[in-house]
N, C-alpha and C positions, 0 to 999 in steps of 0.2 A: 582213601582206599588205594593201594598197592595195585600196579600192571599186572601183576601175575594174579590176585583176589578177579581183577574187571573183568581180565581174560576169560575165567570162566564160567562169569556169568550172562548168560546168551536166551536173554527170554526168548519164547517160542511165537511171541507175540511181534517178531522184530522180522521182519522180511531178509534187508542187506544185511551184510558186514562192511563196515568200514576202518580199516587199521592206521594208525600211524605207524608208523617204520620207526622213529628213533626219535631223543630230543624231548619232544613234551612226554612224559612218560606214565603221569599221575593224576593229575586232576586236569578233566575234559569239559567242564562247565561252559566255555565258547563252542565248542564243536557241537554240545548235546543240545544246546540249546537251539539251535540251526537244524542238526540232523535227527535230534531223536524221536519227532514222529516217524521216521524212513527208515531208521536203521539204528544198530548198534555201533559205538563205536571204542574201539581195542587198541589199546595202545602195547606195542611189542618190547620197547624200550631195546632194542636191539642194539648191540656194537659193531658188527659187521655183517656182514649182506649174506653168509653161511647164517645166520641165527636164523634168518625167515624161511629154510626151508622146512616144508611142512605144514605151514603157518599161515601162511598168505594167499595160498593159493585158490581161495573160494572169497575175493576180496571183490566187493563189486565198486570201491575205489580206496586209494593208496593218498593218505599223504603224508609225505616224507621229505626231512630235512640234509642238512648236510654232514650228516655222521656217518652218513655211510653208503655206499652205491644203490642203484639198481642197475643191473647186468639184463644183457640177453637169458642169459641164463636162466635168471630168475621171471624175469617177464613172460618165457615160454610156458610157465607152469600156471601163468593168471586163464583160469575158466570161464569167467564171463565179467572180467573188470570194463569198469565202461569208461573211467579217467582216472591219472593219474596226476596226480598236483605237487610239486617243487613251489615246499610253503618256504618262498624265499625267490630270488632272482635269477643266480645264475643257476643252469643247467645243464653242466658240465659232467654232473654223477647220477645223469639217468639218460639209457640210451635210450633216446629218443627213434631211431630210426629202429629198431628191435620193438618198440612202442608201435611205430606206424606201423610195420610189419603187420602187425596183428590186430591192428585198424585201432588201438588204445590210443585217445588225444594226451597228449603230455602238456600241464598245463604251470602256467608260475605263477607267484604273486609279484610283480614285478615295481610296485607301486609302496610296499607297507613302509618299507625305510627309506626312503627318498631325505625327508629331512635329516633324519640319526643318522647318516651315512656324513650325508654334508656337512651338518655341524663337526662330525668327529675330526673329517679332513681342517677345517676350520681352525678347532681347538690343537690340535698335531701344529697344524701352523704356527699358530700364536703362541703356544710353547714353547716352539725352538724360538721362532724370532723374535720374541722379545727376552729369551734367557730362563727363561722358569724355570725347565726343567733341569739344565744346566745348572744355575745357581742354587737351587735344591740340592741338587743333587749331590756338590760339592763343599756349599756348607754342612750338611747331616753327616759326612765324613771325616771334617775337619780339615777340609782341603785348601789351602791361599788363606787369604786374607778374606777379612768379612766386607767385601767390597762388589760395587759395582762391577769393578774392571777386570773381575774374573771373566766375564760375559764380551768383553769389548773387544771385535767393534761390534755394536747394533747398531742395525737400521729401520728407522722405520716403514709399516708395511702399503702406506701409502704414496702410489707413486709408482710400488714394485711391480713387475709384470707376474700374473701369477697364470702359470699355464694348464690347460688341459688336456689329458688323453681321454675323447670320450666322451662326449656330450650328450648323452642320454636323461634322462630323468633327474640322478644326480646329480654328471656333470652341472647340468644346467642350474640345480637348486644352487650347488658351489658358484658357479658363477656370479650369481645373484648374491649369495654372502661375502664374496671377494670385492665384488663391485662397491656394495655398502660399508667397505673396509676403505677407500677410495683406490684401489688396485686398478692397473689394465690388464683386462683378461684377454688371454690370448687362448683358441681352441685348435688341434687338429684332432679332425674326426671327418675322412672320404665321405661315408654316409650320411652325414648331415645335408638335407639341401639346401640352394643356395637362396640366399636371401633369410635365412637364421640367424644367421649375425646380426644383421639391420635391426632386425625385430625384437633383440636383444642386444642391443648397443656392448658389443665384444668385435673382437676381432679374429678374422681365420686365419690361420697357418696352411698355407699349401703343403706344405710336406713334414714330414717329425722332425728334420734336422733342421727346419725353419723355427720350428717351436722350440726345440730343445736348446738352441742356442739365445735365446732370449728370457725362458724362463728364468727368473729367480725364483720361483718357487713352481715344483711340477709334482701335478694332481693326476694320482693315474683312477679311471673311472670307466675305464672298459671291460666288455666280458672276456674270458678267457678262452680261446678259442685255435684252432692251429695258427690261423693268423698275430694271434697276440702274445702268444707263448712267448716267453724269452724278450719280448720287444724291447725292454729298455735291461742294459747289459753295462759294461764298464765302458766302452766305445760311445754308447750312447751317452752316456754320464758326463764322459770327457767333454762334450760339446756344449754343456751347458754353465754360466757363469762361473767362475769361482766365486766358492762362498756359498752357491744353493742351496734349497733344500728340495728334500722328494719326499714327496707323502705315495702311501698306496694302501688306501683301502676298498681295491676291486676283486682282485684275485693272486692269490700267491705266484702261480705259476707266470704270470705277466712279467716281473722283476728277477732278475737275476741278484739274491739274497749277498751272494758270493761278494758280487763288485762292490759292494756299500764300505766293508770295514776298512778297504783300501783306499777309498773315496775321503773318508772320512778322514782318516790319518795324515791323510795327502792335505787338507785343505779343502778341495774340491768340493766338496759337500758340507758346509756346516755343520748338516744335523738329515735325521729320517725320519719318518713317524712311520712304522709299518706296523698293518692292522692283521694281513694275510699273510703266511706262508706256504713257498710251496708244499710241504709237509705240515699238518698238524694233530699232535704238537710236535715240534720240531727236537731233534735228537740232541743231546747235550755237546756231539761235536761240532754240531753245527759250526761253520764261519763264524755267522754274523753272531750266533748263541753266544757263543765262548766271549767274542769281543766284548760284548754288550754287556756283559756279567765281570771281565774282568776290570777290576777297579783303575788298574793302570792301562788300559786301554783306553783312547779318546773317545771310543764307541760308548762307553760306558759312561758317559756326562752326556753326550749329544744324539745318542736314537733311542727314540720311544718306542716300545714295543707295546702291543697290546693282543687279548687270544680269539681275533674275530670277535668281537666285539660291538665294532661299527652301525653295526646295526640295530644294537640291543637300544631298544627302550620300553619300560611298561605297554606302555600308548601302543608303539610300533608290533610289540609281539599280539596285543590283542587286534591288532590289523592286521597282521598277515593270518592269524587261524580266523578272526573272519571270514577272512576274502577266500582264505582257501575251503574254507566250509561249505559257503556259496557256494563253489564252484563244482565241492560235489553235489550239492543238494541240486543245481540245475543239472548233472551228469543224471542222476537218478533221476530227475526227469522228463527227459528228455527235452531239456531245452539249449537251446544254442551256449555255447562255452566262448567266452572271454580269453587274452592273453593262452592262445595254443602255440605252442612251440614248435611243432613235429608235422 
């Protein structure tokens, strides 16, 4: 059954409304099966944060992915919503403080993709560093010689420091895959406290320019936030091995996109594996776009790109509408809420 068929079917036997905002659009079988003694639930399939006006407004909870905002704007017109849920992690495109304003808890799933995140960083890894994608990519073209030594030099990833930004949830699962690689892992992340590292046999970075200059390979896994905006840039870049590599699958706006395709041409960076951008999807003039696409550009053998992604697995997406199901289903009633942001 088609979003626009479900929409307007609203038994009178249904107390709430419960909408999705965007993303799951069609079939609700995880959510109904949760919510549908409580309520109904509507999915809007919406593109942008104008589609829900009119719409939303009698929501007695939201939950919404990352295709597209929630504003003040539109939070002013919620009548008696009781939670909102960011089925997903970061919380970047729902103001949350416009939310408190109006006493609405803003809730995430901050748990569904813990593994799919890490393997992805993992697999980007193991990509570059052992040549895969590289030598794919230039055999299928007809590029050199049908040789190893297209790839050369490799190194193995044992041994290698593999660094993080970010030790949260993921970070941490990446740790634990880097370490079963035989890698030293190196983290800086302020907010970790101390005695984390012991307990997890890694080691801290007191500062980024302590991490970044030892990385051979840097995992970024932080949220996105004014503090983390822009954080790793060409300058940053400079300070770390020749030869590394940088993976980022946390949020586009962390990585300065720009500095990569000269990174790369330079030497300086091997290879990328980037999951986010700051725009998505990203405009065909993009920098790093263009590089990446042109066949004679070194970008175009050595960075992976992928469209957000990281996250995605069967398993993982029926864990995040789970968890965010739950989380209305306790809003509705009335019991204590889990992971509130706001």
């Amino acid at each position: 059954m088609n979003a626009a068929l479900r929409e307007t079917r609203v038994p009178m036997s249904k107390k709430h409304r419960i909408y999705i905002t965007d993303f799951i659009t069609e079939e609700f079988s995880v959510e109904e099966k949760i919510l549908g003694d409580l309520a109904d639930v509507i999915g809007l399939a919406a593109k942008k944060e104008s589609e829900l006006e009119g719409r939303i407004e009698d929501a007695a909870c939201i939950m919404m992915y990352h295709s597209l905002p929630v504003r003040a704007a539109t939070i002013s017109r919620l009548k008696d919503c009781k939670v909102i849920v960011r089925c997903g992690v970061g919380v970047d495109n729902v103001d949350r403080e416009a939310a408190r304003a109006r006493g609405i808890p803003v809730c995430n799933v901050p748990d569904y993709g813990t593994e799919d995140v890490a393997d992805m960083a993992m697999a980007m890894m193991l990509t570059m560093a052992r040549g895969t994608h590289l030598l794919n990519s230039r055999l299928r073209a007809k590029q050199g010689a049908w040789s190893y030594l297209q790839a050369k030099p490799l190194h193995r990833v044992r041994g290698r420091t593999f660094g993080i930004v970010g030790m949260g949830r993921i970070g941490t699962a990446a740790a634990h895959r880097a370490k079963a690689l035989g890698m030293n892992v190196v983290f800086y992340d302020p907010y970790v406290p101390d005695g984390w590292e012991k307990a997890n046999g890694v080691r801290r970075a007191e500062t980024l320019e302590e991490l970044l200059r030892q990385a051979n390979v840097l995992s970024l896994h932080c949220p996105a936030t004014p503090e983390t905006t822009g954080l790793i840039r060409a300058e940053q870049i400079a300070l770390m091995p020749r030869g590394s590599f940088l993976i980022n699958t946390a949020r586009g706006p962390i990585l300065d996109t720009s500095a990569v395709p000269p990174a790369i041409r330079s030497g300086q960076l091997a290879g990328a594996g980037i999951d986010v951008l700051p725009k998505e999807p990203p405009p065909d003039d993009d920098p790093l776009i263009a590089a990446w696409r042109d066949p004679k550009d070194p970008c175009h053998d050595r960075v992976v790109l992928t469209p957000h992604s990281a996250f995605y697995s069967e398993d993982g997406l029926v864990d995040m509408r789970t968890k965010a199901s739950q989380t209305c289903r306790k809003a509705l009633l009335g019991q204590p809420l889990r992971n509130v942001v706001n």
